[in-house]
C-alpha positions as CSV (number, residue, x, y, z in Angstrom):
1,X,58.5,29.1,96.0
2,X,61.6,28.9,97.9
3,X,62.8,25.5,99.2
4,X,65.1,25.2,102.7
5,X,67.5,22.5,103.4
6,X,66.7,20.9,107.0
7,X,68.9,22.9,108.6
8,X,67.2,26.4,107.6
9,X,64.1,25.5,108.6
10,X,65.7,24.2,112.3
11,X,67.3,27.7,112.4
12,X,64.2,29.3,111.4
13,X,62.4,27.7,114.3
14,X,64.7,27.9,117.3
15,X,64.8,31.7,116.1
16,X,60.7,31.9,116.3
17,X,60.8,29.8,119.5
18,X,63.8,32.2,121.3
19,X,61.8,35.2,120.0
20,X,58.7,34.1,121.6
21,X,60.6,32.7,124.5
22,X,61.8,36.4,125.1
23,X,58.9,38.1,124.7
24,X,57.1,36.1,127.4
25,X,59.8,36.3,129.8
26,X,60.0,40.0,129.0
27,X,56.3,40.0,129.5
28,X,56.5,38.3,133.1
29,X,59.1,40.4,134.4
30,X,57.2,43.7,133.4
31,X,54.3,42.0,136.1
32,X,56.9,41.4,138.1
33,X,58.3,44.6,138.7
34,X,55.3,47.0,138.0
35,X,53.7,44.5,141.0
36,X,57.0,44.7,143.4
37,X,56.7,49.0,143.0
38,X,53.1,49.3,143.3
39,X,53.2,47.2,146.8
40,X,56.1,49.3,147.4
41,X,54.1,52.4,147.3
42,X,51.5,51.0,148.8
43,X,53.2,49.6,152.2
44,X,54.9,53.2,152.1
45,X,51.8,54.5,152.0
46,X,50.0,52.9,154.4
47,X,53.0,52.9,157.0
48,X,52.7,57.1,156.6
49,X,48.3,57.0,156.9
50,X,49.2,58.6,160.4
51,X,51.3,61.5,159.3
52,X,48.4,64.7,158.7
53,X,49.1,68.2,158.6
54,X,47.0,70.7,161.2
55,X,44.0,70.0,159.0
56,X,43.7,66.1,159.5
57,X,44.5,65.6,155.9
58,X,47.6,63.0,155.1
59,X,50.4,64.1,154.3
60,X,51.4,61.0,152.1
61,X,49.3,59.9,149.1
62,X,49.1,58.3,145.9
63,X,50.2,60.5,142.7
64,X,50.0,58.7,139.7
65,X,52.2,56.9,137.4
66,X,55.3,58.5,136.6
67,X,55.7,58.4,132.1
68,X,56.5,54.6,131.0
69,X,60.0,54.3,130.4
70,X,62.8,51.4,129.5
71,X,64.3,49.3,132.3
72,X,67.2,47.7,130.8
73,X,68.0,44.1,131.8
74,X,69.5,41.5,131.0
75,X,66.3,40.2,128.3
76,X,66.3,43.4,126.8
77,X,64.5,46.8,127.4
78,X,61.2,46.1,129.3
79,X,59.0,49.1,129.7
80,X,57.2,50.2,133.3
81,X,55.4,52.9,134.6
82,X,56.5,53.6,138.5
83,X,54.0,54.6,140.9
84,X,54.8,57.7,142.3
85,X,53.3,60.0,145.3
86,X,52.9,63.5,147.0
87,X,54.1,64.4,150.0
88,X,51.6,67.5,150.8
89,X,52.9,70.9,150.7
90,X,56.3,69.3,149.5
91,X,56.0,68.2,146.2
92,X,56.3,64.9,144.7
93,X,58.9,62.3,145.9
94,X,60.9,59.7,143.8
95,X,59.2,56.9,142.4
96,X,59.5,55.0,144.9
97,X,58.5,57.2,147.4
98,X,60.9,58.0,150.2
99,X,61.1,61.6,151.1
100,X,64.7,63.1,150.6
101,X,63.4,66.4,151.7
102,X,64.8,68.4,154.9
């Protein structure tokens, strides 16, 4: 069995309690921002519910998640997957959802 002096085993535990620290704050921002884009989508969404083709069918709806992928930030790499939507008969828009179309 190994022995550490005092000051190992304080280095030991601010490194388990910074890791941990991390992790949750990594943890709430990934709520965060998957939250902030899905009521981003959604607000688009509903601020387009009167835009239909000839048909009476909307022309702005939900697609999906786009594939989860890293945000960088300053805490480290946190993963999300961004809401995306179709605009019908015009394909799919950026994640975010604002049509760049012409």
């Amino acid at each position: 069995m190994k022995h550490h002096t005092t000051e190992e085993v304080g280095r030991l535990v601010k490194e388990e309690f910074e890791k941990s620290l991390e992790g949750l704050l990594r943890k709430g921002a990934r709520k965060m921002l998957c939250t902030a884009l899905e009521m981003e989508v959604e607000e688009y969404i509903e601020g387009s519910k009167e835009l239909r083709d000839e048909r009476g069918r909307r022309l702005v709806v939900r697609n999906g998640h786009h594939r989860e992928r890293d945000l960088i930030t300053g805490i480290g790499k946190i993963p999300i997957k961004q809401p995306r939507q179709a605009i019908a008969e015009r394909g799919i828009v950026s994640a975010v959802g604002y049509y760049r179309g012409t």
